[in-house]
C-alpha positions in Angstrom: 0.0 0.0 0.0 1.5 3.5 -0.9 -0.6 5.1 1.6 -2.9 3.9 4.7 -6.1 2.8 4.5 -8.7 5.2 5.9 -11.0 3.7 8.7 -13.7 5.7 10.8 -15.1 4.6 14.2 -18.8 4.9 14.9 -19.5 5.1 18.9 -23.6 4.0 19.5 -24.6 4.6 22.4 -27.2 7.3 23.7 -25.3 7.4 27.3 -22.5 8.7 25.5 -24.4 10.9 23.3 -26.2 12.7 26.1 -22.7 13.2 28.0 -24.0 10.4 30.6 -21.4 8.1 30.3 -18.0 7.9 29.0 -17.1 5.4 26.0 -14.1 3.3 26.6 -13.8 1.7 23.6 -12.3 4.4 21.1 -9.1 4.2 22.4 -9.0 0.5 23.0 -9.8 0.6 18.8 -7.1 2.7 18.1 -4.6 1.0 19.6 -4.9 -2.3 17.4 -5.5 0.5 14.4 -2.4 2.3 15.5 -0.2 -1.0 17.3 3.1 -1.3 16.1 2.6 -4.9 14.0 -0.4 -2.3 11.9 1.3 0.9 11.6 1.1 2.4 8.4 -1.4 0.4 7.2 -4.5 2.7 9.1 -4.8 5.8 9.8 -8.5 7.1 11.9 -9.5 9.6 10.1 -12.8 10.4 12.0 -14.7 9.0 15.3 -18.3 9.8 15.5 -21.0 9.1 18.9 -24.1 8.5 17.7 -27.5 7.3 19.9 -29.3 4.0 19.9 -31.5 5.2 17.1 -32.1 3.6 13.4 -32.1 7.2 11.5 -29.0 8.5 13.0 -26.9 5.2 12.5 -27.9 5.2 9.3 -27.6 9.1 8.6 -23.8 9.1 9.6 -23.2 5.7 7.6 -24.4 7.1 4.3 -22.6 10.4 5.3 -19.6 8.1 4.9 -20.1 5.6 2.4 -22.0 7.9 0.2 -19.8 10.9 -0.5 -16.9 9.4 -2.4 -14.3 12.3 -1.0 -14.6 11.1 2.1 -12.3 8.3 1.2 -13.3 5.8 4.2 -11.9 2.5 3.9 -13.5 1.0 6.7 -16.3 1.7 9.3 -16.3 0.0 12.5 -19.0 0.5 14.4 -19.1 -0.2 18.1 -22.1 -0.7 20.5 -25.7 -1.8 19.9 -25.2 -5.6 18.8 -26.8 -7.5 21.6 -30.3 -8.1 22.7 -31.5 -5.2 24.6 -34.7 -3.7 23.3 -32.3 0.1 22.6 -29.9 -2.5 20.6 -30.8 -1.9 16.8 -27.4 -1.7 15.0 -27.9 -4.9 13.3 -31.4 -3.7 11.9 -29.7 0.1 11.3 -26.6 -1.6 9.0 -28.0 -4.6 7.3 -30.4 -3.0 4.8 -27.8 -0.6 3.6 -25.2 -3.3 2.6 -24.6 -3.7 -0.9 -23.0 -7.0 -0.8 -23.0 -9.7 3.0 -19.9 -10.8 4.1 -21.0 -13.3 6.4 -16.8 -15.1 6.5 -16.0 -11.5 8.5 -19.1 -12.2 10.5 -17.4 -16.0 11.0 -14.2 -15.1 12.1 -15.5 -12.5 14.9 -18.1 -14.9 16.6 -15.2 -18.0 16.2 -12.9 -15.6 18.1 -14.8 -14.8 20.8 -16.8 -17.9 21.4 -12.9 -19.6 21.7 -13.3 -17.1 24.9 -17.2 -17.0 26.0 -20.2 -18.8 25.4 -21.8 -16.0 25.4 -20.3 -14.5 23.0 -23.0 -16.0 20.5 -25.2 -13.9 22.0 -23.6 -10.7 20.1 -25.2 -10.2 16.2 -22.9 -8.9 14.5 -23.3 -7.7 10.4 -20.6 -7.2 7.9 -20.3 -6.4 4.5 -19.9 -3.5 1.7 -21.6 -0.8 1.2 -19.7 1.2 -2.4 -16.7 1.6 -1.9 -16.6 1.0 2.4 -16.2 -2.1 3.9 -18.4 -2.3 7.3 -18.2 -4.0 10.3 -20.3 -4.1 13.6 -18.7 -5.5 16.8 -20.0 -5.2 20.5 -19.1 -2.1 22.6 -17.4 -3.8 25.8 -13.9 -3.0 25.1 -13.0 -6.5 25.6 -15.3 -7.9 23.2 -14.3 -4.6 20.8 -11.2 -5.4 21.1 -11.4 -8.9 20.4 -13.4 -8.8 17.3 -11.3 -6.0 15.3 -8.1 -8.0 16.2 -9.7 -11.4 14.6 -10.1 -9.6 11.2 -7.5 -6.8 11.2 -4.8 -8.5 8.7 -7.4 -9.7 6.5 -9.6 -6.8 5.9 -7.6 -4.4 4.1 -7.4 -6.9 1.4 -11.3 -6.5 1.0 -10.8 -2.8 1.3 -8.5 -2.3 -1.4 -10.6 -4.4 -3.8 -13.6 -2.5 -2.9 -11.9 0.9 -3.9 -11.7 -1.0 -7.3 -8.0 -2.8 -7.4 -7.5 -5.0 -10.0 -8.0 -8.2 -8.6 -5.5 -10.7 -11.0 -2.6 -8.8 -10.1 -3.5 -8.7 -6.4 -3.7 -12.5 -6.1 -0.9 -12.9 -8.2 1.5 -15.2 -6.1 -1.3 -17.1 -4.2 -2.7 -17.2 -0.8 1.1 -17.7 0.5 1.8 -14.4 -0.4 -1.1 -12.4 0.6 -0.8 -14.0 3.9 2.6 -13.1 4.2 1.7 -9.8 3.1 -1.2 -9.6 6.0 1.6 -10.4 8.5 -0.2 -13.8 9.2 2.0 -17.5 9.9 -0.4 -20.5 8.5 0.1 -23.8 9.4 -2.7 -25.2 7.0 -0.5 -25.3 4.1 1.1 -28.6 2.3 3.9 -29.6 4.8 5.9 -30.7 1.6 6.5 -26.4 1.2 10.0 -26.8 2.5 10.9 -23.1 2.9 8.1 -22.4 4.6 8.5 -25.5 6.7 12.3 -24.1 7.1 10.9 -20.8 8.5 8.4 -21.4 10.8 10.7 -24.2 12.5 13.9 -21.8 12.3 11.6 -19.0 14.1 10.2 -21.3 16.7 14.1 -22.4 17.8 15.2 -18.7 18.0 12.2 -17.6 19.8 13.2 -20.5 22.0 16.9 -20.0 22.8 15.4 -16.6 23.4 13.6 -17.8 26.6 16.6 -20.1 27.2 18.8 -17.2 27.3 16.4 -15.0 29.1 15.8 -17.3 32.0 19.2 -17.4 32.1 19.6 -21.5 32.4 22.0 -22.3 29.7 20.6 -25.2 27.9 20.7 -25.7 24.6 17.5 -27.1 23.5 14.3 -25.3 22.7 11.0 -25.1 23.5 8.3 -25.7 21.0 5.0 -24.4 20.2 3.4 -27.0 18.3 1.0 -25.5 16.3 0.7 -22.3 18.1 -0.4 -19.5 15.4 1.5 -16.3 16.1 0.0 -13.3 14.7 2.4 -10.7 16.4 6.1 -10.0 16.7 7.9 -10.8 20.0 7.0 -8.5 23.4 5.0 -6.4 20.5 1.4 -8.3 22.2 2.2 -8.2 26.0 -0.8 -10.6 27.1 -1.1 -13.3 29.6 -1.0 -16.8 29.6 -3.9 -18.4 27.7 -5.1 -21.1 29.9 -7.1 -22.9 27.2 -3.9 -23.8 25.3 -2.3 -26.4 28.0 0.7 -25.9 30.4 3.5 -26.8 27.6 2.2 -23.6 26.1 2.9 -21.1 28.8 5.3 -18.5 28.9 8.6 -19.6 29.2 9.4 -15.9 30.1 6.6 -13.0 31.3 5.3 -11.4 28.5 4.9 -8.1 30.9 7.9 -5.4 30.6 9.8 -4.7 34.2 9.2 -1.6 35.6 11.1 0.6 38.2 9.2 1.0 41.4 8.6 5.0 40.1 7.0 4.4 36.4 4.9 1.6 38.6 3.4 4.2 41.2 3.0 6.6 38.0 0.4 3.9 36.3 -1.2 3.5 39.8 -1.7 6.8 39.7 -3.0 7.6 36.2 -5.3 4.8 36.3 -7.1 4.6 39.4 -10.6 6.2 39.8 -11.0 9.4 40.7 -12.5 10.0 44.3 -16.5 10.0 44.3 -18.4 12.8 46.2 -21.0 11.6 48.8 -23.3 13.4 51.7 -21.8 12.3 55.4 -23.0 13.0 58.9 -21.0 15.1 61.2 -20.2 11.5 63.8 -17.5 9.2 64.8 -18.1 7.6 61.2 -16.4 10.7 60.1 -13.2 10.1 61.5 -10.7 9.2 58.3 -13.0 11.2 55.9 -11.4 13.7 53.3 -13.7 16.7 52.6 -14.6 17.4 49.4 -15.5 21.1 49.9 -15.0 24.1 52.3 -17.5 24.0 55.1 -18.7 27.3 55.9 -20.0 28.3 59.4 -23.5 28.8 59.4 -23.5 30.9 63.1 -21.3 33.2 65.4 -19.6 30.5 68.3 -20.1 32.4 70.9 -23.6 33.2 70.4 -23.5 35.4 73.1 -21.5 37.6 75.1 -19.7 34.9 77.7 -17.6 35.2 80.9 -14.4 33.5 80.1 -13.8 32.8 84.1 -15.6 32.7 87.1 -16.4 35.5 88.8 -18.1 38.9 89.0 -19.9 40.4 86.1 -19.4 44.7 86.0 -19.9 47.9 84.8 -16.4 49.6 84.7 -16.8 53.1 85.6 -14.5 56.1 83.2 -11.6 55.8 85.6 -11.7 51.8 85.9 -11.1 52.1 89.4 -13.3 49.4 90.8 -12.1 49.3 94.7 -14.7 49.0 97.3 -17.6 47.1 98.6 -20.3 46.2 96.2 -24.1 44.6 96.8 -24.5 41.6 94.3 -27.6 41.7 92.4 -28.0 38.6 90.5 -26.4 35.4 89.7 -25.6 34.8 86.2 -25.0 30.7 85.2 -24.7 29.2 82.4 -28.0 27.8 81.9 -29.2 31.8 82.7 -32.7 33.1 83.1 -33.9 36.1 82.6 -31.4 38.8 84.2 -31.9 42.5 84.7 -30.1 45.0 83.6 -26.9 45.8 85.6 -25.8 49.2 86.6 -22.3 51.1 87.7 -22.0 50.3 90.9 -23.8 46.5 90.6 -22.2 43.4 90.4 -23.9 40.1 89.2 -22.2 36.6 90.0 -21.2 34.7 87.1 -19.8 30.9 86.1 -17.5 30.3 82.9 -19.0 30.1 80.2 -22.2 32.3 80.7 -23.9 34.9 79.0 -23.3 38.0 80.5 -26.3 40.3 81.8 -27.0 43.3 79.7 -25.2 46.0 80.6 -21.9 44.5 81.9 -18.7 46.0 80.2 -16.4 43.9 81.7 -15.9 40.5 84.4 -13.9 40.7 87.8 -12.2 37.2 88.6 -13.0 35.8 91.5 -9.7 35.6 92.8 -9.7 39.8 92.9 -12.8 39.6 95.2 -13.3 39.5 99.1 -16.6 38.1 100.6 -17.9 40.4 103.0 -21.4 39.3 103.8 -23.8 36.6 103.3 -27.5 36.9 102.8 -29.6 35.5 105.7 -30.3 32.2 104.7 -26.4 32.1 104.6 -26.7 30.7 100.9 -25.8 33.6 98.9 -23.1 36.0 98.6 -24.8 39.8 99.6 -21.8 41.8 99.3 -18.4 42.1 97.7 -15.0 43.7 97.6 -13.0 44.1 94.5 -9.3 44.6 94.8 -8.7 45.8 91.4 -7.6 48.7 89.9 -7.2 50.1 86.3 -10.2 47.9 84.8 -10.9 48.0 81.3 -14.0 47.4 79.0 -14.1 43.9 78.0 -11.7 41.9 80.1 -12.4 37.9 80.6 -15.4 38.3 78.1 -15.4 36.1 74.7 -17.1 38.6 72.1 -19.9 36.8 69.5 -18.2 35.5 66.8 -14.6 35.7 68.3 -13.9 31.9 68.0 -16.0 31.8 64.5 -17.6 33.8 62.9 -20.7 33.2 60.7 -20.1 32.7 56.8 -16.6 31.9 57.8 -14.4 29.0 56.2 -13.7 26.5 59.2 -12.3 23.9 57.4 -11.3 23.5 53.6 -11.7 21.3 51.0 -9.2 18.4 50.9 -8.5 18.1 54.9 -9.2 14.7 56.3 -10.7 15.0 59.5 -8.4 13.2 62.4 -9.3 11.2 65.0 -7.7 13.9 67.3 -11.2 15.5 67.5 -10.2 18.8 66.7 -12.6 19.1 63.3 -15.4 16.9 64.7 -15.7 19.4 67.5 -15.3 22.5 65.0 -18.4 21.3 62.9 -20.4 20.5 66.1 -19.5 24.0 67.5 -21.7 25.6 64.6 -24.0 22.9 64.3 -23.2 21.9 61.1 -24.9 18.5 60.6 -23.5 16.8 56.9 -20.9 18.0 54.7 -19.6 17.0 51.3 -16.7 14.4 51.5 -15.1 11.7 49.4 -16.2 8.2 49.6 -13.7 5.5 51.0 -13.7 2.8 49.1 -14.7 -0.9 50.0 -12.1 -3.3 49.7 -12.4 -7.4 48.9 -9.6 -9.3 49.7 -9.2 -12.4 47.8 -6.4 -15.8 48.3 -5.9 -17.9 45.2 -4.8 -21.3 45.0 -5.9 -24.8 45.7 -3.0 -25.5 48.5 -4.4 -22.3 50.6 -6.6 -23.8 53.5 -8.1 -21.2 56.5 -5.5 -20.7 59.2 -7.7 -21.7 61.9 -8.8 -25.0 59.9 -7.9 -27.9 62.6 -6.2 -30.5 62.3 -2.2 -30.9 60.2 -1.4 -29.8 57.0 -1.4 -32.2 54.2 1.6 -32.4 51.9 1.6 -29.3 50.2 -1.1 -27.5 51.8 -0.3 -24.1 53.1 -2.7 -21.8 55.8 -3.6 -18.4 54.4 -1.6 -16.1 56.2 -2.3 -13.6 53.4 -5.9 -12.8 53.6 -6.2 -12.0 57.8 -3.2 -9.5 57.7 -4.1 -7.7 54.1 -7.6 -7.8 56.4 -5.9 -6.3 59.0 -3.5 -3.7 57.4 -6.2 -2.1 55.5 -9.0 -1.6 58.4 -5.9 0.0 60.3 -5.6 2.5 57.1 -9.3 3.1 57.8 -11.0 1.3 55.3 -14.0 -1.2 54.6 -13.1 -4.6 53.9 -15.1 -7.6 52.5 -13.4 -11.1 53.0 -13.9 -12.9 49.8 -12.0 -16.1 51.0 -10.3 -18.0 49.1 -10.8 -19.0 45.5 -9.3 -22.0 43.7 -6.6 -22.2 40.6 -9.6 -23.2 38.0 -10.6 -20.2 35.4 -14.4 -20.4 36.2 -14.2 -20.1 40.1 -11.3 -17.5 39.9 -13.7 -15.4 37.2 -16.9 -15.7 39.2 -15.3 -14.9 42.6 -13.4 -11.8 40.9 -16.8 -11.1 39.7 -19.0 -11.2 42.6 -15.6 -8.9 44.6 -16.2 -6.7 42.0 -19.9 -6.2 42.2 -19.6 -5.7 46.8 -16.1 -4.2 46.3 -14.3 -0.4 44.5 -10.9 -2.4 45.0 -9.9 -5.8 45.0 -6.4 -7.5 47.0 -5.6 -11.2 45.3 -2.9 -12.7 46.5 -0.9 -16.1 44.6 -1.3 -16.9 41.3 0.6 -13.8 39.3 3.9 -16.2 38.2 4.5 -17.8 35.9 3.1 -21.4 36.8 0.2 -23.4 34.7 -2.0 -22.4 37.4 -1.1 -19.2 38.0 -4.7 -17.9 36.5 -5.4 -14.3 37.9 -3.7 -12.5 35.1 -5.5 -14.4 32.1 -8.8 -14.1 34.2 -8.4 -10.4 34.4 -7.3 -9.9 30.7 -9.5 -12.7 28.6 -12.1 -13.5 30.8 -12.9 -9.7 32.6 -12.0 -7.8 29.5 -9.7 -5.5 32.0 -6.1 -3.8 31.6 -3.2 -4.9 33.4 -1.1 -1.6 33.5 1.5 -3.4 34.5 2.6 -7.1 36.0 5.9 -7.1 36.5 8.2 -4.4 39.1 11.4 -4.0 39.5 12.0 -4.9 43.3 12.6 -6.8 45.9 9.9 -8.7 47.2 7.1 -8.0 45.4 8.5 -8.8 41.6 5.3 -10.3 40.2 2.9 -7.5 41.8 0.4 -6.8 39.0 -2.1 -4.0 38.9 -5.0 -3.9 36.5 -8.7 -2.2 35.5 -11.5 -3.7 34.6 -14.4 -1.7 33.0 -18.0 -2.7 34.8 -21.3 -0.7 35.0 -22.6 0.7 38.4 -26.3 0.7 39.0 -26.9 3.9 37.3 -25.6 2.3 34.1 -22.6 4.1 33.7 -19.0 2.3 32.6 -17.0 2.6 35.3 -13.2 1.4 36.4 -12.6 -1.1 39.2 -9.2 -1.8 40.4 -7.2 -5.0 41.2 -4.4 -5.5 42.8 -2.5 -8.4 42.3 0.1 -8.9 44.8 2.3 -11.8 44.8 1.7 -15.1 47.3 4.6 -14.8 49.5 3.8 -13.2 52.7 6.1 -10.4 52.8 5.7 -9.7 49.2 1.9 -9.3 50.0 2.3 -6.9 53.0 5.1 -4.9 51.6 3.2 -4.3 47.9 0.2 -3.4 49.6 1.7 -0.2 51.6 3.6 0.7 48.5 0.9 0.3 45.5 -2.6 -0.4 47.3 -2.5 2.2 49.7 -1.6 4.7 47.6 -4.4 3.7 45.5 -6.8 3.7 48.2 -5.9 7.0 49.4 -5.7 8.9 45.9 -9.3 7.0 45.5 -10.5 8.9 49.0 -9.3 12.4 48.2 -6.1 12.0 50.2 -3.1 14.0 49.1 -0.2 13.6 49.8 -0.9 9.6 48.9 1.4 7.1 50.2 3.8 6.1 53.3 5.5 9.4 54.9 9.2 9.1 53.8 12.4 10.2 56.4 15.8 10.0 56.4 17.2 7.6 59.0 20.6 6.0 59.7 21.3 2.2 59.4 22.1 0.9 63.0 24.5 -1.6 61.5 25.5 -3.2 58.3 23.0 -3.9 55.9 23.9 -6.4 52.8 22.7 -5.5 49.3 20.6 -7.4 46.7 23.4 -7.3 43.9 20.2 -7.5 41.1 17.2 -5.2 43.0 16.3 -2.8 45.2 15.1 -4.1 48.1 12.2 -2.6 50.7 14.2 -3.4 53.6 11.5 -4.5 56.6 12.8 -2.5 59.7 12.6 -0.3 63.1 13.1 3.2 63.3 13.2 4.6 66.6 14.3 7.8 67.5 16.8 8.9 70.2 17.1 10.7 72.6 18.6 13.5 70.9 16.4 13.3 68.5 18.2 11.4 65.8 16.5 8.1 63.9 18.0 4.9 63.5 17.0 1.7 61.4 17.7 -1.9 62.7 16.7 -4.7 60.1 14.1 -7.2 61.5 16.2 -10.0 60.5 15.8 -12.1 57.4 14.0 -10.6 54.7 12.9 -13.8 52.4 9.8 -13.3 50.9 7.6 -15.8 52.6 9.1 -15.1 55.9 6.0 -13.1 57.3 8.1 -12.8 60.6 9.5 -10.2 58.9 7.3 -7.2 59.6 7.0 -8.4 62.8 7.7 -5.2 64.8 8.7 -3.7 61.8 7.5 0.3 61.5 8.8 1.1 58.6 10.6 0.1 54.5 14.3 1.0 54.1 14.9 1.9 50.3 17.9 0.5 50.1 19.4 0.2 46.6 20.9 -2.6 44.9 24.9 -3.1 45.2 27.0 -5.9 46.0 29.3 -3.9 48.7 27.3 -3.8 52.3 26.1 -0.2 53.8 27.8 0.7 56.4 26.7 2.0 59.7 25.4 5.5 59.8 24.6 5.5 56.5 21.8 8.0 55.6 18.7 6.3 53.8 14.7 7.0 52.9 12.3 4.9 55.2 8.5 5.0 54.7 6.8 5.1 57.5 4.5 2.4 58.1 3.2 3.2 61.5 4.6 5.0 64.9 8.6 6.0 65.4 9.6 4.3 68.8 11.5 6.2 71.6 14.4 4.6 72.5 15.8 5.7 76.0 
């Protein structure tokens, strides 16, 4: 081709149209139009939204297919293919197809009922319409996805005989050749084709030593693929394991790029949910909560005009002299009646706190006071002296308003209300009962594997069988951060159980925690769950570190109950017990945090000195488990908890904090500045 083939992207959906939801599937689309095995082949030259309505699909079809300088190749429309009564794409597209290609309609239903059963439940429609080819596929990204991928090398072959090639000179050469031109390896030809036969077997040896090398074993034999089709270039389609193909099929090597701790946290952060806005009540339950706007006083605190002490409410005369003998007139508490007006030369007893009788200018403490009489029932002050001199207007009274003032900001959007108290008290002080804040999310926590039993299950262990340490302290750890936490138990290492339980997480849950089953292993099934089975994203699955190498961190698109395509996230985290605790404070919590309006997200980093020597991991950087205690002049130190394998869960025993400690293969020496993240509370040591 001299230049790319024109496609256009048709988006039906009435959500989308009326700005209720956003569409997800555009970009998935462009990515196998733009992907680096069909660059410059395609180029999108328009997207359109259109709703669930017959007339407008049609309308913007014709506005394509019709006008012959609008060049489009191919339409792909997305959305509308199923069985809901709004789903009319099929009825829209068929009756303005010129010519059925029911083989395109084939290959799209074979692809995805290899994944779903239920994917003969989707009615798609394909053919030509003048010079366009057109195809409908289903507007879950997944199944989008899917669909365009199974016919991608073979439709611009239809395009370009549509737009009127000459057909002899483009089958010159055979099928061979136009497969080899589509970029696709068939293994349905004559096995007597000895070049062919050369190349696929000389490919599947160097794609072997590859893995040989890369695991780094030395061997000199390869692994074969039997007759597995490979329609992409090496690393070019990072996917998961495909557990329908049997365990010799696996990758021999992960398929996932490894990423530094920092791009990780980065694609944590660009992919999780933005924080939702909800109505809470001013109560404990508030204690954790992140507001989501200012919070304006809605009254004066004081009320009133209140005596700061207790004492002796007064009129302060010109010269403030206020020596001598005075009669007391009233009694002023907090709970006050109805008190008369006081005059120079009157004095009304008054408690902390209490509203002063009109009049007063000023309060007398009554430690400047000398009783001189009593009244006759001896229950009552009847006379005073005041020692002072100099008085002023206003001493020992709180003015209205002083503390707050109504229409005042008393606390601003973004601060997270403590369990000190201090906030809770401000918003009860103006009687402020809701306010805006950001919704915490619910977490499910999830074990995988059929060797995990419950920790408290009686009884020995049978060969092989391991108690889930995992679940009770990923449990544990993120109630202690405050949040909401479903156990989902455990699941076992077969695709249907694994999909359903991620499924029903992801219907009680915003975030999930899985532990086990992210390696490498036949049964590791979590990451080809999430990718063929959920239709979600892993952002990334492997990291750079030590533990926590295999830590994998995805999105799945699901609809709430308002209909709208929404993102849940899952976390991954490897099986080992170490691995699991120290991946969840460094990518969950963040997660969770950034998903509750908390900023700045993540463990509080400090510099600290090592205690003693500290041995390096000569390939990673290792999150060092530790205690940081502080001195008594102030300075922090790190000791190591002892050894840091990955399933030795005895290692954040104690432990308040992660060293970053980098990789090396000379020790650090003592005294040597590093970062620790704070995990929880820095220890005094005496």
């Amino acid at each position: 081709m001299s230049h790319p083939l024109k496609a256009a992207i048709l988006i039906i959906s009435t959500s989308v149209a009326q700005g209720v939801s956003k569409d997800s599937s555009e970009d998935i689309l462009r990515s196998v139009f733009e992907g680096e095995e069909e660059a410059g082949r395609w180029t999108v030259s328009d997207v359109k939204v259109v709703s669930d309505d017959i007339l407008e699909i049609q309308r913007q079809i014709r506005e394509w297919t019709d006008h012959e300088a609008s060049g489009i190749n191919l339409i792909v429309t997305t959305g509308g293919t199923g069985f809901a009564t709004a789903d009319q794409t099929p009825e829209a597209i068929s009756p303005l197809i010129h010519k059925h290609a029911p083989g395109l309609v084939h290959a799209m239903l074979a692809t995805s009922l290899s994944v779903t059963p239920f994917a003969m439940m989707s009615r798609p429609v394909a053919g030509v319409r003048n010079k366009s080819v057109i195809i409908t596929i289903p507007g879950s990204p997944k199944g989008a996805k899917e669909n365009l991928q199974a016919v991608i090398k073979t439709v611009p072959h239809a395009c370009i005989q549509v737009a009127g090639a000459d057909s002899r000179s483009l089958h010159a050469g055979g099928v061979k050749r136009l497969e080899k031109d589509a970029g696709i390896i068939s293994l349905g030809h004559s096995s007597h084709d000895n070049s062919t036969a050369h190349h696929r077997g000389h490919k599947h040896e160097a794609h072997a030593h590859e893995h040989a090398h890369g695991h780094g074993h030395g061997h000199g034999h390869g692994h074969g693929h039997g007759s597995l089709v490979r329609h992409t270039k090496q690393g070019e389609n990072p996917m998961s394991n495909d557990p329908s193909l049997g365990p010799t099929r696996r990758h021999r090597a992960s398929p996932y790029p490894m990423l530094d701790v920092e791009e990780a946290l980065a694609l944590v952060s660009k992919h999780t949910p933005a924080p939702t806005v909800i109505t809470s009540k001013v109560d404990n339950e508030l204690v954790g909560a992140v507001l989501a706007e200012d919070v304006t006083a809605s009254e004066n605190v004081p009320a009133f005009r209140a005596s700061i002490v207790d004492g002796y409410a007064v009129v302060v005369p010109k010269d403030g002299n206020m020596r001598g003998v005075f009669p007391v007139t009233a009694v002023s508490h907090a709970a006050a009646g109805e008190v008369g007006e006081l005059k120079e030369g009157e004095v009304a007893r008054i408690t902390t706190g209490a509203p002063l009788p009109p009049g007063a200018t000023s309060v007398i403490m009554v430690e400047d006071t000398v009783l001189k009489t009593m009244t006759e029932d001896g229950r009552e002050e009847k006379e005073i002296e005041i020692l002072a001199d100099g008085v002023r207007e206003g001493e020992n009274i709180r003015e209205v308003g002083s503390d707050t003032k109504d229409g005042s900001i008393i606390l601003q959007k973004g601060e997270q209300v403590s369990s000190v108290g201090g906030e809770i008290g401000l918003l009860a002080a103006v009687g402020t009962a809701t306010v805006k804040t950001y919704k915490r999310p619910v977490v499910g926590v999830l074990s995988t594997g059929d060797e995990i039993v419950n920790h408290d299950r009686p009884g020995h262990l049978r060969l092989g069988e391991v108690r889930d340490t995992n679940r009770p302290t990923l449990i544990t750890a993120a109630r202690g951060w405050g949040y909401e936490v479903i156990d989902l138990g455990i699941a076992s290492d077969k695709p249907g159980t694994l999909e359903e339980t991620l499924r029903n997480g992801m219907r009680q849950a915003d975030l999930l925690i899985t532990t086990g089953g992210v390696s490498m292993g036949e049964l590791d099934l979590l990451k080809p769950t999430i990718e063929r089975a959920l239709g979600g994203t892993i952002h990334f699955g492997r990291v750079n570190m030590k533990p926590g190498k295999p830590t994998t961190f995805a999105t799945v698109p699901v609809k709430n109950n308002d209909g709208e395509r929404v993102s849940k996230v899952i976390f991954s985290l490897p099986g080992n017990p170490a691995s699991a605790l120290v991946t969840f404070h460094l990518f969950v919590l963040p997660s969770l945090q950034a998903m509750s309006g908390v900023s700045p997200v993540g463990l509080t980093k400090i510099p600290v000195s090592l205690l003693h020597e500290f041995k390096l991991d000569p390939g990673r950087p290792e999150y060092h488990r530790a205690l940081v205690s502080v001195g008594s002049d102030g300075s922090l130190w790190a000791t190591s908890t002892g050894g840091q394998r990955s399933s030795r869960v005895g290692s954040l025993k104690g432990a308040n904090a992660l060293l970053c400690m980098p990789k090396g293969v000379e020790p650090l020496q003592k005294g040597t500045k590093v970062e620790a993240l704070l995990m929880s509370n820095v220890r005094l040591v005496l």
